[in-house]
PDB file of N, H, CA, C and O in Angstrom:
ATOM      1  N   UNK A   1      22.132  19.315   6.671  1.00  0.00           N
ATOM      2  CA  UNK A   1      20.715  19.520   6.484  1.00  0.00           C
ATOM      3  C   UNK A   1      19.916  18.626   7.442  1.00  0.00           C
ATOM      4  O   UNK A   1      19.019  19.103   8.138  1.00  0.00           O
ATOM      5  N   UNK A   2      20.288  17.160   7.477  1.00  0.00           N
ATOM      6  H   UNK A   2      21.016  16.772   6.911  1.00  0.00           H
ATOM      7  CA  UNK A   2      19.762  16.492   8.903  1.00  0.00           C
ATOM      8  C   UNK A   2      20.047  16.946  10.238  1.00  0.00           C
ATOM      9  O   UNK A   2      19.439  16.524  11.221  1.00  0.00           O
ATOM     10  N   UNK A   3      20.702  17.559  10.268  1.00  0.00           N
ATOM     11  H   UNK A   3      21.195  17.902   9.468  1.00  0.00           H
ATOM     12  CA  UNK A   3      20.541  18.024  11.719  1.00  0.00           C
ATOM     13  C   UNK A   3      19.867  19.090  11.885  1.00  0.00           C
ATOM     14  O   UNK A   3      19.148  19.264  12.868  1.00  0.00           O
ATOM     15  N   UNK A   4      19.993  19.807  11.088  1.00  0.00           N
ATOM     16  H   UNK A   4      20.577  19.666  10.288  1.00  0.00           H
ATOM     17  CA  UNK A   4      19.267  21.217  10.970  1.00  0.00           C
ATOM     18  C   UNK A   4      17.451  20.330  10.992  1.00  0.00           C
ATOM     19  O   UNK A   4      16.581  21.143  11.305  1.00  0.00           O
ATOM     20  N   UNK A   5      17.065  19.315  10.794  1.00  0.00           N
ATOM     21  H   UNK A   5      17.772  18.655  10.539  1.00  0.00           H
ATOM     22  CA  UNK A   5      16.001  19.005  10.602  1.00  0.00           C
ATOM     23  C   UNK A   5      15.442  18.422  11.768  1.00  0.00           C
ATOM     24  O   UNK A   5      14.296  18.552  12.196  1.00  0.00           O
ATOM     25  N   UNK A   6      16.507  17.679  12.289  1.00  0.00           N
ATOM     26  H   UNK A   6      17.438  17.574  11.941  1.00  0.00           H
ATOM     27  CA  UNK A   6      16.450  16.707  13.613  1.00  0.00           C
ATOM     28  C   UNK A   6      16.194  18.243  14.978  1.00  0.00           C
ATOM     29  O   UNK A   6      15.245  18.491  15.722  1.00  0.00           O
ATOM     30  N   UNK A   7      17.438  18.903  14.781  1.00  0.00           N
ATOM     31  H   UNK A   7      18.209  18.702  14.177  1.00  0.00           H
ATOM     32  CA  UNK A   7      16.797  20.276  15.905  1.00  0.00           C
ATOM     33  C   UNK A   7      15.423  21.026  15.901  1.00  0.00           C
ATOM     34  O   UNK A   7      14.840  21.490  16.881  1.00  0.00           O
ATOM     35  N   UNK A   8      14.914  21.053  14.202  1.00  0.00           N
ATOM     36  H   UNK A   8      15.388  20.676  13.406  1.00  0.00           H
ATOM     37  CA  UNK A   8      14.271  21.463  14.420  1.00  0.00           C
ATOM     38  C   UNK A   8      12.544  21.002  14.900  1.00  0.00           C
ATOM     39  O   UNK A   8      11.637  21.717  15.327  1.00  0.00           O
ATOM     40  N   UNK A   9      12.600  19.056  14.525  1.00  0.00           N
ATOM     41  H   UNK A   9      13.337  18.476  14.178  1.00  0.00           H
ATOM     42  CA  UNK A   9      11.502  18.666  14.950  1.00  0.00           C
ATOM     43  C   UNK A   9      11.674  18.299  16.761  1.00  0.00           C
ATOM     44  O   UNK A   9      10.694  18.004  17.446  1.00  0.00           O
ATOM     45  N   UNK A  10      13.196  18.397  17.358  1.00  0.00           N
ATOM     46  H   UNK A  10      13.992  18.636  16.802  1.00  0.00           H
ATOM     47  CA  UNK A  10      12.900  18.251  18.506  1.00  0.00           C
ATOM     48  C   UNK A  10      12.448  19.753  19.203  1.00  0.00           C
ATOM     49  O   UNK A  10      12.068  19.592  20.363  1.00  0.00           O
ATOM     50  N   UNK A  11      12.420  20.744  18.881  1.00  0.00           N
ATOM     51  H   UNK A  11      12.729  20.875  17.939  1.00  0.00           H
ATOM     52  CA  UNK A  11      11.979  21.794  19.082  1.00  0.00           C
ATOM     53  C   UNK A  11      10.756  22.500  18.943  1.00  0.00           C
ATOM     54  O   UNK A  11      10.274  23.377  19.659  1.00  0.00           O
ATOM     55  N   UNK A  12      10.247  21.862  17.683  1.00  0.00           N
ATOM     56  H   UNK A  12      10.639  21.149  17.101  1.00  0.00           H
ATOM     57  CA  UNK A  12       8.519  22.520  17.466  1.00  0.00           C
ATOM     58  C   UNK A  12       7.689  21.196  17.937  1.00  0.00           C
ATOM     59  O   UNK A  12       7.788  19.969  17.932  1.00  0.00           O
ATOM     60  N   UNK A  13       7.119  21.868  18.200  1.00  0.00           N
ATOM     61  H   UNK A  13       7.039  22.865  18.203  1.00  0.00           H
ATOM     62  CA  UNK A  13       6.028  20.326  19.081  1.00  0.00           C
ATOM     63  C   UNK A  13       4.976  20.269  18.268  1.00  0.00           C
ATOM     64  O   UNK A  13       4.057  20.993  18.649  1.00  0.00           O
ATOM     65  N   UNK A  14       4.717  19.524  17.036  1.00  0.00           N
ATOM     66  H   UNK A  14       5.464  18.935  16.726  1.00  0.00           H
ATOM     67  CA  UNK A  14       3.832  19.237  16.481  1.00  0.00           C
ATOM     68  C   UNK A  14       4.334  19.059  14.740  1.00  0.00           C
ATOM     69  O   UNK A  14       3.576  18.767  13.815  1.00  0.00           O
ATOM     70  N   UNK A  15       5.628  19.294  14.660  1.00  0.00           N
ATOM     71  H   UNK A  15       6.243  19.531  15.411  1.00  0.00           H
ATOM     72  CA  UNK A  15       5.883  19.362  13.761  1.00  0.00           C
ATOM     73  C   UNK A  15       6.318  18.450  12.811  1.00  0.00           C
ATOM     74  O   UNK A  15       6.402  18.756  11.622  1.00  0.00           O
ATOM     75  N   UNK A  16       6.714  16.918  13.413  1.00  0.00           N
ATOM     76  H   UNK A  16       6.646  16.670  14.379  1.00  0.00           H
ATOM     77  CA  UNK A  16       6.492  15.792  12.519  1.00  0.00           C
ATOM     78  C   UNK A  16       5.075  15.650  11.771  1.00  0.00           C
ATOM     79  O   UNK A  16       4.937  15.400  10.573  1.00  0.00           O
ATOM     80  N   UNK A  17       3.608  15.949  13.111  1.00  0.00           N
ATOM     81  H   UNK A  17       3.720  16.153  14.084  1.00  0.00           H
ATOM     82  CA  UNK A  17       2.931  15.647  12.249  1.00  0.00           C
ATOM     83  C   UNK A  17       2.732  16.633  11.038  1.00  0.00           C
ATOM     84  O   UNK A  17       1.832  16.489  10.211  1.00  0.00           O
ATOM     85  N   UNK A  18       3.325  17.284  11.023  1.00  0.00           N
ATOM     86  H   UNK A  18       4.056  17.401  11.695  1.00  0.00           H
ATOM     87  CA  UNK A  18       3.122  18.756   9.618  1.00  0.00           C
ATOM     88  C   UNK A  18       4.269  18.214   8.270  1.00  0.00           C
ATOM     89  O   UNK A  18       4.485  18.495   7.091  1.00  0.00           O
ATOM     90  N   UNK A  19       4.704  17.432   9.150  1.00  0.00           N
ATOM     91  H   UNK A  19       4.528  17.203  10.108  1.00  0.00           H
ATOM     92  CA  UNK A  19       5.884  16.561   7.709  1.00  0.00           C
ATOM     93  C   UNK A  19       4.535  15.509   7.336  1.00  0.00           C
ATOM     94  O   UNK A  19       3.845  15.533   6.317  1.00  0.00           O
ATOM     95  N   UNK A  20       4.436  14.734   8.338  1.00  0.00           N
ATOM     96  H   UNK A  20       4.996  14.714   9.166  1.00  0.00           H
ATOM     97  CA  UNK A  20       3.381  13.489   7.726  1.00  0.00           C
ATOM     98  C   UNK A  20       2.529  13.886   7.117  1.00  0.00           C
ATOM     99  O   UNK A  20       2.451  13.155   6.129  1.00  0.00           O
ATOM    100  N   UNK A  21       1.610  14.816   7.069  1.00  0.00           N
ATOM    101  H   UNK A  21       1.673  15.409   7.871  1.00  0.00           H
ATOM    102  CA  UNK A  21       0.085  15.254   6.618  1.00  0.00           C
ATOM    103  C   UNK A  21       1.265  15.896   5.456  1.00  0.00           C
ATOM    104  O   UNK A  21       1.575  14.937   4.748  1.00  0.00           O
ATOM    105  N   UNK A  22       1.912  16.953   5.071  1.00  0.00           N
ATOM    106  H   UNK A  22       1.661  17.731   5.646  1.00  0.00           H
ATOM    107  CA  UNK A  22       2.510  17.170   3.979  1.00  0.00           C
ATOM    108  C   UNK A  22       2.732  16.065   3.151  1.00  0.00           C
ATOM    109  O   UNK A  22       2.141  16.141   2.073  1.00  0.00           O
ATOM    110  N   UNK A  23       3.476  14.958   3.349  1.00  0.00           N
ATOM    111  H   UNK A  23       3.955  14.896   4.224  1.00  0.00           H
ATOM    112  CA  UNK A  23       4.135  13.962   2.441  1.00  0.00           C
ATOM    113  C   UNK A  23       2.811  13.550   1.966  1.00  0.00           C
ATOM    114  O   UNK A  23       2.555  13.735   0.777  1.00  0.00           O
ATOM    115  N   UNK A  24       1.551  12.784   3.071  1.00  0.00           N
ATOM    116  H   UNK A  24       1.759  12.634   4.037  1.00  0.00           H
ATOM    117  CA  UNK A  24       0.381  12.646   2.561  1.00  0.00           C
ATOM    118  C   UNK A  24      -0.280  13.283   1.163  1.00  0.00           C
ATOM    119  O   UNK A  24      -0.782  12.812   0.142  1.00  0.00           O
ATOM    120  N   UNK A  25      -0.017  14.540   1.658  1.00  0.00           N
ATOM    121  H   UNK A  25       0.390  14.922   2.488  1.00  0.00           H
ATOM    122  CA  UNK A  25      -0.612  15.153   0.602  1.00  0.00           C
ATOM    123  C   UNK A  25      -0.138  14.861  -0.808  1.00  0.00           C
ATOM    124  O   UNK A  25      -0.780  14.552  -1.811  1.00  0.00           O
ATOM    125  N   UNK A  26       1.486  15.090  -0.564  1.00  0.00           N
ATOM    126  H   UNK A  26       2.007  15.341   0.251  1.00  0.00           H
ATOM    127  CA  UNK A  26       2.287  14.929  -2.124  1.00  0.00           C
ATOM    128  C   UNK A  26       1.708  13.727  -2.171  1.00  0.00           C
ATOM    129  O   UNK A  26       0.682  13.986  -2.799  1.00  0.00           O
ATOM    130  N   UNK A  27       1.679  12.671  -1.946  1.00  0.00           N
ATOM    131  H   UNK A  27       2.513  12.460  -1.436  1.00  0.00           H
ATOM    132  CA  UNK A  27       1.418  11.892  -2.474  1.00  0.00           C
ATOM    133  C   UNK A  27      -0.161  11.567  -3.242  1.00  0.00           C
ATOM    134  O   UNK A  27      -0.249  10.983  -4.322  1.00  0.00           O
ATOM    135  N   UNK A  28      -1.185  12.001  -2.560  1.00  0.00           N
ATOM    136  H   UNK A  28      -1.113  12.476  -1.682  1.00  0.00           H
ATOM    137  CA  UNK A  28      -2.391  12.148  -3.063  1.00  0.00           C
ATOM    138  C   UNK A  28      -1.816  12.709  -4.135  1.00  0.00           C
ATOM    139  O   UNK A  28      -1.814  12.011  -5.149  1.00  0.00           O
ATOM    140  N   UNK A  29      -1.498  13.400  -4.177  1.00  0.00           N
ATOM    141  H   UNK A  29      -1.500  13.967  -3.353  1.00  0.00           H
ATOM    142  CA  UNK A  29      -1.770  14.387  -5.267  1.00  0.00           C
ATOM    143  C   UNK A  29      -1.182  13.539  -6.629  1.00  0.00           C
ATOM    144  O   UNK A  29      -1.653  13.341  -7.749  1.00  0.00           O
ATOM    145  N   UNK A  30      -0.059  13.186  -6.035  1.00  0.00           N
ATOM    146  H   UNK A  30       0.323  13.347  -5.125  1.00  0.00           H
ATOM    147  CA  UNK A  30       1.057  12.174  -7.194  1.00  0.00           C
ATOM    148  C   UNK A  30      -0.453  11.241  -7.681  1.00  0.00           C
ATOM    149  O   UNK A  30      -0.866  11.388  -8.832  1.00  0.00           O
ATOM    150  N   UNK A  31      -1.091  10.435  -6.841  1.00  0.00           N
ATOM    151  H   UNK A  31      -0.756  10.316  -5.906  1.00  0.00           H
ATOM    152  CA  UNK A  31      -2.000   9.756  -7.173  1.00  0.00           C
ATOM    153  C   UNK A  31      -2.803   9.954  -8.151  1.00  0.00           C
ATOM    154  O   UNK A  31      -2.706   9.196  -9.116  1.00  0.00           O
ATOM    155  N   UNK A  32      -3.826  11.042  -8.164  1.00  0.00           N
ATOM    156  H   UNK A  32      -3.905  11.657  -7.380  1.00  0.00           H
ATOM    157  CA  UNK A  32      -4.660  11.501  -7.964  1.00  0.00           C
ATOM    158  C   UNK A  32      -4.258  12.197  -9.802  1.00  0.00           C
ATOM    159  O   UNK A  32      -5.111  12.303 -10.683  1.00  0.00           O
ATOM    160  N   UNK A  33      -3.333  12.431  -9.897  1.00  0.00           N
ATOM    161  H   UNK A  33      -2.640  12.345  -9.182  1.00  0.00           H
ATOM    162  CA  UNK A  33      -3.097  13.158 -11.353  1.00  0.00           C
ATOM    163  C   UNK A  33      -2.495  11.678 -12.338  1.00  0.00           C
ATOM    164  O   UNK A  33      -2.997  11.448 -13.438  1.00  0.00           O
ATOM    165  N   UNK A  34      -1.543  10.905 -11.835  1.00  0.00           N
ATOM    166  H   UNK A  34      -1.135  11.092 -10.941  1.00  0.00           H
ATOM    167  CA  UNK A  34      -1.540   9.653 -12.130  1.00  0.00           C
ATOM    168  C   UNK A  34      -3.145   9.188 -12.494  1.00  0.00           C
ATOM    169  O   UNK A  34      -3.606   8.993 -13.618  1.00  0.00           O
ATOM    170  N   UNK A  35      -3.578   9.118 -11.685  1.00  0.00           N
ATOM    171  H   UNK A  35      -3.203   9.277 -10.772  1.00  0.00           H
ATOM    172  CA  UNK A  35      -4.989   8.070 -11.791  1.00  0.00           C
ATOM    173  C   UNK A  35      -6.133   8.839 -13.198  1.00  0.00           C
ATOM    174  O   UNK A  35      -6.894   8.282 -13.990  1.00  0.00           O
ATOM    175  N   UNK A  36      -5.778  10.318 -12.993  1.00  0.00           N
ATOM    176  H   UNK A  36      -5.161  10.770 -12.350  1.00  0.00           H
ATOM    177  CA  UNK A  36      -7.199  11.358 -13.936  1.00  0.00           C
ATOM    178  C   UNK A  36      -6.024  10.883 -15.367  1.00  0.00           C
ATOM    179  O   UNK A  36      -6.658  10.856 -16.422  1.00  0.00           O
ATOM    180  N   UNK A  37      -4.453  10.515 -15.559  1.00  0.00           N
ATOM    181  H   UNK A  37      -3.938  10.537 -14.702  1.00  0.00           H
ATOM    182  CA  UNK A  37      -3.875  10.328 -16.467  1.00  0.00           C
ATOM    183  C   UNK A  37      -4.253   9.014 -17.373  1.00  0.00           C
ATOM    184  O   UNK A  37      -4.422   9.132 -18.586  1.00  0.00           O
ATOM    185  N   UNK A  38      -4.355   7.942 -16.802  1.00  0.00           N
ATOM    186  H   UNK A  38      -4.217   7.847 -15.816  1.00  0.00           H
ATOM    187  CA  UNK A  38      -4.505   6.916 -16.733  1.00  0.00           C
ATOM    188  C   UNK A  38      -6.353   6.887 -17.205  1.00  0.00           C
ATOM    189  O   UNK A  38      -6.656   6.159 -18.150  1.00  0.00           O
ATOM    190  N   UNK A  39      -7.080   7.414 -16.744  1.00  0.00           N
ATOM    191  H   UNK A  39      -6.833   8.005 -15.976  1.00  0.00           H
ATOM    192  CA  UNK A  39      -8.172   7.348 -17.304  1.00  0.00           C
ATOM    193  C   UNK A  39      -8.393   8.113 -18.676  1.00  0.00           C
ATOM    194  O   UNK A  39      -9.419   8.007 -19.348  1.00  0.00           O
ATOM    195  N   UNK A  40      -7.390   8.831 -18.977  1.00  0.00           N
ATOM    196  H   UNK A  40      -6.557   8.917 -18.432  1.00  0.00           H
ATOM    197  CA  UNK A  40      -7.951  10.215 -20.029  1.00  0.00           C
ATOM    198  C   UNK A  40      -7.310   8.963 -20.998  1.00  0.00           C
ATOM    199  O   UNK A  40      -7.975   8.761 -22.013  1.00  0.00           O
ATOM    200  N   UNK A  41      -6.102   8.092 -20.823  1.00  0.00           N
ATOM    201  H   UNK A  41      -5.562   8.256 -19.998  1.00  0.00           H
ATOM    202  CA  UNK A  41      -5.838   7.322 -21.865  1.00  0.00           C
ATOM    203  C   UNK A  41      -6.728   6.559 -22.400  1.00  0.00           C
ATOM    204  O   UNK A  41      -6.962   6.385 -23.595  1.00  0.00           O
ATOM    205  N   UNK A  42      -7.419   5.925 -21.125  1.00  0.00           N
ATOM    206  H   UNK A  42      -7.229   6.067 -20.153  1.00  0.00           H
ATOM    207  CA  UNK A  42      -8.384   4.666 -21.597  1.00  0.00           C
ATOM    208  C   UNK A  42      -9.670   5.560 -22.252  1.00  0.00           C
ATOM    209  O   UNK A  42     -10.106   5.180 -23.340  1.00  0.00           O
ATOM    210  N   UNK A  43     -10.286   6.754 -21.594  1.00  0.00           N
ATOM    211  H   UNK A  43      -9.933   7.062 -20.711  1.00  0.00           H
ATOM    212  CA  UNK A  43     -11.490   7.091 -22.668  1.00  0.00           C
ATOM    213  C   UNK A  43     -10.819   7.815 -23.766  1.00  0.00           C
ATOM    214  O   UNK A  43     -11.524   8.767 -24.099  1.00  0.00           O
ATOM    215  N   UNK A  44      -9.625   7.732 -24.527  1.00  0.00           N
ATOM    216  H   UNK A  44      -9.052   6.958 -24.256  1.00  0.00           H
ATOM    217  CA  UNK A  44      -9.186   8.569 -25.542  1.00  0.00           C
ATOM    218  C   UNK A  44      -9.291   8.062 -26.722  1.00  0.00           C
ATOM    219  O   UNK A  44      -9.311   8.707 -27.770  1.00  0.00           O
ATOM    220  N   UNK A  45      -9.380   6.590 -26.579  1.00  0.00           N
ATOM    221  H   UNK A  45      -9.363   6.065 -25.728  1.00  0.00           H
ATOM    222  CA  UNK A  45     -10.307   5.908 -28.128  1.00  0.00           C
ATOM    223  C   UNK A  45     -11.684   6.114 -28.484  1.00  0.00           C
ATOM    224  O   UNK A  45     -12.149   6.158 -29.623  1.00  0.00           O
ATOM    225  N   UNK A  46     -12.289   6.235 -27.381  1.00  0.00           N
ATOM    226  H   UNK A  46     -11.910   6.199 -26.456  1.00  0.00           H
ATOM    227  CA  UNK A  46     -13.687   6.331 -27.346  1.00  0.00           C
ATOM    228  C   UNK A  46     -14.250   7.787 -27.648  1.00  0.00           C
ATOM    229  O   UNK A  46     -15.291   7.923 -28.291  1.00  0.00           O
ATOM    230  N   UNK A  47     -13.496   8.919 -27.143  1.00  0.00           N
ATOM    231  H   UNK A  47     -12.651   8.808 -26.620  1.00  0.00           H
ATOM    232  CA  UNK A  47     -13.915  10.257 -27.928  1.00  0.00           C
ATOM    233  C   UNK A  47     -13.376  10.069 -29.425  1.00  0.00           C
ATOM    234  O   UNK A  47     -14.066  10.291 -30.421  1.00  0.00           O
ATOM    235  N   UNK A  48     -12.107   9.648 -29.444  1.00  0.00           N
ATOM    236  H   UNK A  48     -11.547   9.468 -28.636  1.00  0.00           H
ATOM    237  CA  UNK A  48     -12.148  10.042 -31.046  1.00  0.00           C
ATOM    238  C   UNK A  48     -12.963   9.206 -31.794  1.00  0.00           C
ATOM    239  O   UNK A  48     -13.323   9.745 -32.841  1.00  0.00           O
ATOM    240  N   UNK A  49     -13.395   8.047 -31.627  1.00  0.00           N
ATOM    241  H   UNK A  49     -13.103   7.609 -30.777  1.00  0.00           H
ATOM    242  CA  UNK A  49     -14.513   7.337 -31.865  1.00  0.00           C
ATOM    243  C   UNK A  49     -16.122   8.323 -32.246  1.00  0.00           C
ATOM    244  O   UNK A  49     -16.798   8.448 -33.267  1.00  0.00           O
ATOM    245  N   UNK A  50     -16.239   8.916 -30.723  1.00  0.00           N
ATOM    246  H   UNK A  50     -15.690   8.815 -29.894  1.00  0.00           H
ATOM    247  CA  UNK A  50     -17.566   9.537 -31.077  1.00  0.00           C
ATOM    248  C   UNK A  50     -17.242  10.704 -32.256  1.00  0.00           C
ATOM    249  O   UNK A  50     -17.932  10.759 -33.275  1.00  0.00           O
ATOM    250  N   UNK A  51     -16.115  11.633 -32.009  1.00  0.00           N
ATOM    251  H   UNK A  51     -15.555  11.588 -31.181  1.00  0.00           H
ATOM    252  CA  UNK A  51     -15.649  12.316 -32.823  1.00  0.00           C
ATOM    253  C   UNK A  51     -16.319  11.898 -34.447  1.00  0.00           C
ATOM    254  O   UNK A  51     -17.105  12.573 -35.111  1.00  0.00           O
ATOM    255  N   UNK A  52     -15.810  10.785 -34.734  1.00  0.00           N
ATOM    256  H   UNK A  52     -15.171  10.236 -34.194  1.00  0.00           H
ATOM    257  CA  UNK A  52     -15.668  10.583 -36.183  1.00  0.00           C
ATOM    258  C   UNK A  52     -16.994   9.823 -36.408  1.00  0.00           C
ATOM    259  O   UNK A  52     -17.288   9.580 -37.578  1.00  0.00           O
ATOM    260  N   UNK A  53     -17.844   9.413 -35.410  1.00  0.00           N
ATOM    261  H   UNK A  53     -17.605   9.610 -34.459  1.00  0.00           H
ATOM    262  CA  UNK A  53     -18.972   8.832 -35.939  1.00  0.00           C
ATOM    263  C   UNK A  53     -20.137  10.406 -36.107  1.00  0.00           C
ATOM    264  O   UNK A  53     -21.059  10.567 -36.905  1.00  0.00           O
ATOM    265  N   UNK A  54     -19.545  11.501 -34.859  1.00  0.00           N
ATOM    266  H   UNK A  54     -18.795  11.370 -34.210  1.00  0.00           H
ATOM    267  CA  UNK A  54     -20.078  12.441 -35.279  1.00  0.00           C
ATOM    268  C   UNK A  54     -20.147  13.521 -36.891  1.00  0.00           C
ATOM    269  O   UNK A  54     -20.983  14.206 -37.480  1.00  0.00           O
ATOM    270  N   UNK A  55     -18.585  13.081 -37.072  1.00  0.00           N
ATOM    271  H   UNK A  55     -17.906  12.525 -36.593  1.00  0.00           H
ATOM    272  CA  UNK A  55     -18.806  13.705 -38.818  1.00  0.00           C
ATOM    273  C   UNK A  55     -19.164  12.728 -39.605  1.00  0.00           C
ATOM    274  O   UNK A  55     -19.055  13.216 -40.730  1.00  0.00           O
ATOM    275  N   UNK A  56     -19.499  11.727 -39.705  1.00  0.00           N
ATOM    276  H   UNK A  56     -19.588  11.331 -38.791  1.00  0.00           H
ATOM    277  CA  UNK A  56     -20.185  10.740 -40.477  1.00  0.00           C
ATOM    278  C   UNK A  56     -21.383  11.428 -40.479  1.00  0.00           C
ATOM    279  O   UNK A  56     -21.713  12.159 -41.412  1.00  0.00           O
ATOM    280  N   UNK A  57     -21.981  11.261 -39.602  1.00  0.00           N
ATOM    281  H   UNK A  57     -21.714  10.667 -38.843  1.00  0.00           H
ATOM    282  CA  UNK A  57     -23.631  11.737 -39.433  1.00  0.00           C
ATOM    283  C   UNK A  57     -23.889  12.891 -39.834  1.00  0.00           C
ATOM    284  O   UNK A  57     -25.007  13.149 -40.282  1.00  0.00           O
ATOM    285  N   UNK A  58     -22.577  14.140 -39.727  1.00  0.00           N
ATOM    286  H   UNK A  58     -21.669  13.931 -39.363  1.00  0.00           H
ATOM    287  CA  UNK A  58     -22.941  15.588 -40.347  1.00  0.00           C
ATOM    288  C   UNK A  58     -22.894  14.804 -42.138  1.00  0.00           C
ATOM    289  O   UNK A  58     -23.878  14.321 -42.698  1.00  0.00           O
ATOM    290  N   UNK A  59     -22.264  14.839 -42.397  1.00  0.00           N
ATOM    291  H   UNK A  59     -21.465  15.232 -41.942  1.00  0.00           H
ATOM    292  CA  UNK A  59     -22.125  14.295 -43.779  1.00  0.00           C
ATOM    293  C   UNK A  59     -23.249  13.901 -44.129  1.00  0.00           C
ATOM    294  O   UNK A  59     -23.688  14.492 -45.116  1.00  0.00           O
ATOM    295  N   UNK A  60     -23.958  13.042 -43.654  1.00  0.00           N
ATOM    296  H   UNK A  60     -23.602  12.563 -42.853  1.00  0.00           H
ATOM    297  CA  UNK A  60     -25.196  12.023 -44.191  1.00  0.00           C
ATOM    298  C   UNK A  60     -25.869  13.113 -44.255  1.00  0.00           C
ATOM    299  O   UNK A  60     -26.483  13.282 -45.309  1.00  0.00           O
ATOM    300  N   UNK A  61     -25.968  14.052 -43.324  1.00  0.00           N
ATOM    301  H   UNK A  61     -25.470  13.915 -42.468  1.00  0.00           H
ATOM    302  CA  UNK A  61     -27.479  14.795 -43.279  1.00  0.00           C
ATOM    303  C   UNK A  61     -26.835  15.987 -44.073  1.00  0.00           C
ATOM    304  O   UNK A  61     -27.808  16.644 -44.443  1.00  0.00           O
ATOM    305  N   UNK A  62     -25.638  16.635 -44.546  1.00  0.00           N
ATOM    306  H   UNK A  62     -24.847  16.101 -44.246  1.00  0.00           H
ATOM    307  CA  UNK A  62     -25.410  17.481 -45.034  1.00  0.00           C
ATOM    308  C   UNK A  62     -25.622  16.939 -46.499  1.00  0.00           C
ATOM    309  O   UNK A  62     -25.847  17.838 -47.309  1.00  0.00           O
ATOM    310  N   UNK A  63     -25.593  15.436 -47.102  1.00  0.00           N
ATOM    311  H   UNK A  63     -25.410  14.705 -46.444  1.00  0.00           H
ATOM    312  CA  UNK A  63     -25.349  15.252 -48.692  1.00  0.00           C
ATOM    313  C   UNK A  63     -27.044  15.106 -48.748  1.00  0.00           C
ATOM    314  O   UNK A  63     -27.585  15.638 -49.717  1.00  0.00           O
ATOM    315  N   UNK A  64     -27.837  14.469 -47.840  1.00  0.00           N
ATOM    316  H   UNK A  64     -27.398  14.037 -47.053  1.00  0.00           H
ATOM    317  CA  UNK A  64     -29.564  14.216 -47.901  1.00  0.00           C
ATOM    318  C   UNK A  64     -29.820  16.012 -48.437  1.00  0.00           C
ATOM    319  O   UNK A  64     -30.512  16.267 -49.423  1.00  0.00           O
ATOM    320  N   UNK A  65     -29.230  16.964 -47.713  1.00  0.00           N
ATOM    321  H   UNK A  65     -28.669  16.757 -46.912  1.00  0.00           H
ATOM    322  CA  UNK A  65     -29.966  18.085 -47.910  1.00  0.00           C
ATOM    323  C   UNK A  65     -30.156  18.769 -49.177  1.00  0.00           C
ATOM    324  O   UNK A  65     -31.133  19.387 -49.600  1.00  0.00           O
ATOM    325  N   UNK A  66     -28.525  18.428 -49.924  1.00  0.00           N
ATOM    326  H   UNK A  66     -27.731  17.926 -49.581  1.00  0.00           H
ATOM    327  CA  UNK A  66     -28.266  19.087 -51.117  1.00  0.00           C
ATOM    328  C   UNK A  66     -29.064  18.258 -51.715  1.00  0.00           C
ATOM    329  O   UNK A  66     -29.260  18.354 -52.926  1.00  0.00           O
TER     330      UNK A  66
END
């Protein structure tokens, strides 16, 4: 498979950089879903937080009504 790889970047002329900008990419991307992961943890106390302060408040105004 390395050689088959080695012939073929000495042959296309431009084609390392189409490996580099590829790997780039995987990697953004690895980042980039890592990083939106990593944040959904840290605000995931804080919605269920609003969550439950939001049915508190239905409650209050649903028992005031009856």
């Amino acid at each position: 498979m390395f050689e088959f790889l080695k012939r073929r970047l000495k042959s296309e002329k431009g084609s390392m950089d189409r490996i580099l900008v590829t790997f780039f990419l995987i990697v953004l991307g690895i980042a980039i879903v890592a990083g939106l992961q990593f944040w959904m943890q840290k605000k995931s106390p804080s919605l269920g937080n609003s969550l439950i302060k939001s049915q508190s408040l239905e409650e209050k105004v649903s028992s005031k009504n009856i």
